[in-house]
Residue frames as a rotation matrix with the C-alpha (Angstrom) as fourth column:
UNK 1
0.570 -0.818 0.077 87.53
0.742 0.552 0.379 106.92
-0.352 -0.159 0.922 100.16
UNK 2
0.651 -0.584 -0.484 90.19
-0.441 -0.811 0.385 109.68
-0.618 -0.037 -0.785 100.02
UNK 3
0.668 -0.700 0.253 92.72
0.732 0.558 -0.390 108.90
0.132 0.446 0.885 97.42
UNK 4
0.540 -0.783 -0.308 96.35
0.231 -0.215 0.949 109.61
-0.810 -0.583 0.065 98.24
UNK 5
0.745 -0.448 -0.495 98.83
-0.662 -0.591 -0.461 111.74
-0.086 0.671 -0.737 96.13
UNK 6
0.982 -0.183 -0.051 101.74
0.091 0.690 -0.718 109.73
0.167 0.700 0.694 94.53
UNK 7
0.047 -0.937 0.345 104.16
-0.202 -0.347 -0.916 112.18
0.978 -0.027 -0.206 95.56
UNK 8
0.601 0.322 0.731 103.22
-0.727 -0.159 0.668 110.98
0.331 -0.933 0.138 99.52
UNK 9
0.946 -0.305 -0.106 105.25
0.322 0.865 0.386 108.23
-0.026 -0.399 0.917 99.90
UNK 10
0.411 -0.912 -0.007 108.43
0.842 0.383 -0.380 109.85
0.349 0.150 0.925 98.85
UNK 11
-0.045 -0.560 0.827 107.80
-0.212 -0.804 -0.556 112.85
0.976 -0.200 -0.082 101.05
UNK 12
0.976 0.199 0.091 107.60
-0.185 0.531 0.827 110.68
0.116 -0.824 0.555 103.86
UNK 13
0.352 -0.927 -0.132 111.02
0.901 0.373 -0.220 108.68
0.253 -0.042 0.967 102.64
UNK 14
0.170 -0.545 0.821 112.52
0.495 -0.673 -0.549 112.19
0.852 0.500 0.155 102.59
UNK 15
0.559 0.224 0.798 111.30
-0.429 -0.746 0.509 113.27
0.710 -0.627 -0.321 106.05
UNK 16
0.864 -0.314 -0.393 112.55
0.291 0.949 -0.118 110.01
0.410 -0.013 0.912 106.91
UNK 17
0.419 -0.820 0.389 115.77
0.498 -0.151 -0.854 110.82
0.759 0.552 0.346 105.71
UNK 18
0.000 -0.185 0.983 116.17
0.053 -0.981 -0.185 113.98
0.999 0.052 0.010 107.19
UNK 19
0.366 0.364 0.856 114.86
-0.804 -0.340 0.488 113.26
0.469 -0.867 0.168 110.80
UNK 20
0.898 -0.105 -0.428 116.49
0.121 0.993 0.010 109.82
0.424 -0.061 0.904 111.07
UNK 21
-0.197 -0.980 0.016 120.37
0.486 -0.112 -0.867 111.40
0.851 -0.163 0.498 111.84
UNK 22
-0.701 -0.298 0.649 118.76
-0.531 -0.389 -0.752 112.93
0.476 -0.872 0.115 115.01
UNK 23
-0.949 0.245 -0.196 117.15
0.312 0.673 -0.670 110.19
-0.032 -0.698 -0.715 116.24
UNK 24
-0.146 0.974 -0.172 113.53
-0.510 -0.223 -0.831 111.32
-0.848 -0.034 0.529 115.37
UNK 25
-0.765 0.363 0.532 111.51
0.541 0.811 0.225 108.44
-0.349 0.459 -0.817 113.78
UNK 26
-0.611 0.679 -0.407 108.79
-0.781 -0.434 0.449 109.46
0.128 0.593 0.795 110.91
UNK 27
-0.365 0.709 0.604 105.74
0.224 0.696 -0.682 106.78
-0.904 -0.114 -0.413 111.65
UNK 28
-0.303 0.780 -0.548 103.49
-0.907 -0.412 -0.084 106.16
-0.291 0.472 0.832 108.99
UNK 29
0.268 0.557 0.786 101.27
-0.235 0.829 -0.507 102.80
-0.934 -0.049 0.353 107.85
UNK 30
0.372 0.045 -0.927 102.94
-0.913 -0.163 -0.374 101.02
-0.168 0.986 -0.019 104.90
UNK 31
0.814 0.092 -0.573 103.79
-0.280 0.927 -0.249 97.89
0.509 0.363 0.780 103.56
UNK 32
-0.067 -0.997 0.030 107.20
-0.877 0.044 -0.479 96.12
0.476 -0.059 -0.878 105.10
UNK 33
-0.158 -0.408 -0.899 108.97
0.125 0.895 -0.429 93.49
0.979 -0.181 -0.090 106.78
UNK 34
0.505 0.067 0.861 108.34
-0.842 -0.183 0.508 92.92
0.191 -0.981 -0.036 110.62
UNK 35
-0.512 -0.838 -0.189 111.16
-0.617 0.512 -0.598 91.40
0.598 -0.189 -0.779 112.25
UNK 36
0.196 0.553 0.810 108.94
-0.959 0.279 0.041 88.24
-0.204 -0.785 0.586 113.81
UNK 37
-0.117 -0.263 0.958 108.74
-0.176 0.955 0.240 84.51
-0.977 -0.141 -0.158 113.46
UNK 38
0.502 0.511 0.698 107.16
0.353 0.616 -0.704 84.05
-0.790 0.600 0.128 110.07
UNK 39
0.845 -0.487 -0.223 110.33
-0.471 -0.476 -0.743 85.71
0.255 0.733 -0.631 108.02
UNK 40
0.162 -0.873 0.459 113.00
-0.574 0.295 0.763 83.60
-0.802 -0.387 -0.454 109.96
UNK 41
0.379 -0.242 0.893 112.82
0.652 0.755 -0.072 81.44
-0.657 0.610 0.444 106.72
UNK 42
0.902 -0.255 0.347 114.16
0.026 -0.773 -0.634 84.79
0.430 0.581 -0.691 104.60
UNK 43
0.266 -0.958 -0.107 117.91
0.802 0.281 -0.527 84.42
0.535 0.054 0.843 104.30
UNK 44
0.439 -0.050 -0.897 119.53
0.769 -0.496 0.404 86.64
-0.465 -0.867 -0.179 106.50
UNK 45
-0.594 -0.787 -0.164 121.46
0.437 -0.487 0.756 88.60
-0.675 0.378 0.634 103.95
UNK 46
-0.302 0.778 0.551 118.12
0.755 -0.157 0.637 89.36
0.582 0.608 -0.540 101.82
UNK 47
0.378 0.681 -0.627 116.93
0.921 -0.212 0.326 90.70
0.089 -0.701 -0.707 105.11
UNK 48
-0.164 -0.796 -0.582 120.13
0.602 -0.548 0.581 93.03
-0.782 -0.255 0.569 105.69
UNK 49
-0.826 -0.382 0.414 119.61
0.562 -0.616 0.552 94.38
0.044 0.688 0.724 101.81
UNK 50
0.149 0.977 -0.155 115.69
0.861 -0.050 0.507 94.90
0.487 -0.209 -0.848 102.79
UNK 51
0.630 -0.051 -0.775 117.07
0.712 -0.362 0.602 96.77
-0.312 -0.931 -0.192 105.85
UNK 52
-0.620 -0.739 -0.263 119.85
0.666 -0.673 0.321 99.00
-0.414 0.024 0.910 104.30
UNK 53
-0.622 0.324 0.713 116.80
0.339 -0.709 0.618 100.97
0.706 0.626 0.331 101.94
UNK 54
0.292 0.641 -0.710 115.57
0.873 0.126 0.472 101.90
0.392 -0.757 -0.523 105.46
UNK 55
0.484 -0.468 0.739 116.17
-0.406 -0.869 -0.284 105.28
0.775 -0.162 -0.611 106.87
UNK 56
0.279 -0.569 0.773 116.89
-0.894 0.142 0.426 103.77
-0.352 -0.810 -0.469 110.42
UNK 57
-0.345 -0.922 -0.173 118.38
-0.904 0.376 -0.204 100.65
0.254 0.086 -0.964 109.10
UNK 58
-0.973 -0.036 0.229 116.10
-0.160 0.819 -0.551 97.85
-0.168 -0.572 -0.803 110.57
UNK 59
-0.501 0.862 -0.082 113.07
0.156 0.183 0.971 96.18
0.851 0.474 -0.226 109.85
UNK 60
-0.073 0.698 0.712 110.04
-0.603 -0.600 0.526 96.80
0.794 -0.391 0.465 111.72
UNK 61
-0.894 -0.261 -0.363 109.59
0.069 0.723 -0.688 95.55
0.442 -0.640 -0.628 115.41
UNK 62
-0.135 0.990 -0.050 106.43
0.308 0.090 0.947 94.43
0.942 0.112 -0.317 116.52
UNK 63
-0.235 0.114 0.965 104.82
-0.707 -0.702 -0.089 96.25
0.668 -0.703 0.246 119.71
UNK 64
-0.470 0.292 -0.833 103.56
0.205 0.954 0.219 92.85
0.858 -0.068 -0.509 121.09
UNK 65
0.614 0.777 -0.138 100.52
0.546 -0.292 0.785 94.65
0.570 -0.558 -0.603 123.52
UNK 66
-0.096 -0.297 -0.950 102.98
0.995 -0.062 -0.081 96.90
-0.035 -0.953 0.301 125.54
């Protein structure tokens, strides 16, 4: 098992950051919200503050097989 550096998540956020104002998305596998059925009970304003500490603004949308 490979263990991951501490500082790795927050040079992701950063690339984020950076690559988000020209429309280039940073992938990577981490915890979050996915915008599906089983969070419609999560106030909508909770969601929105969830969503603003996003680089692009929006929670995650599922690929559903396409």
């Amino acid at each position: 098992m490979q263990r991951r550096s501490p500082a790795w998540p927050a040079w992701l956020k950063s690339l984020a950051l950076e690559t988000a104002r020209k429309g280039i998305i940073v992938n990577c596998v981490a915890p979050g919200y996915t915008d599906t059925d089983m969070i419609a009970a999560i106030p909508c304003h909770v969601l929105e503050r969830y969503a603003s500490r996003i680089p692009v603004v929006r929670l995650c949308r599922p690929c559903l097989g396409q």
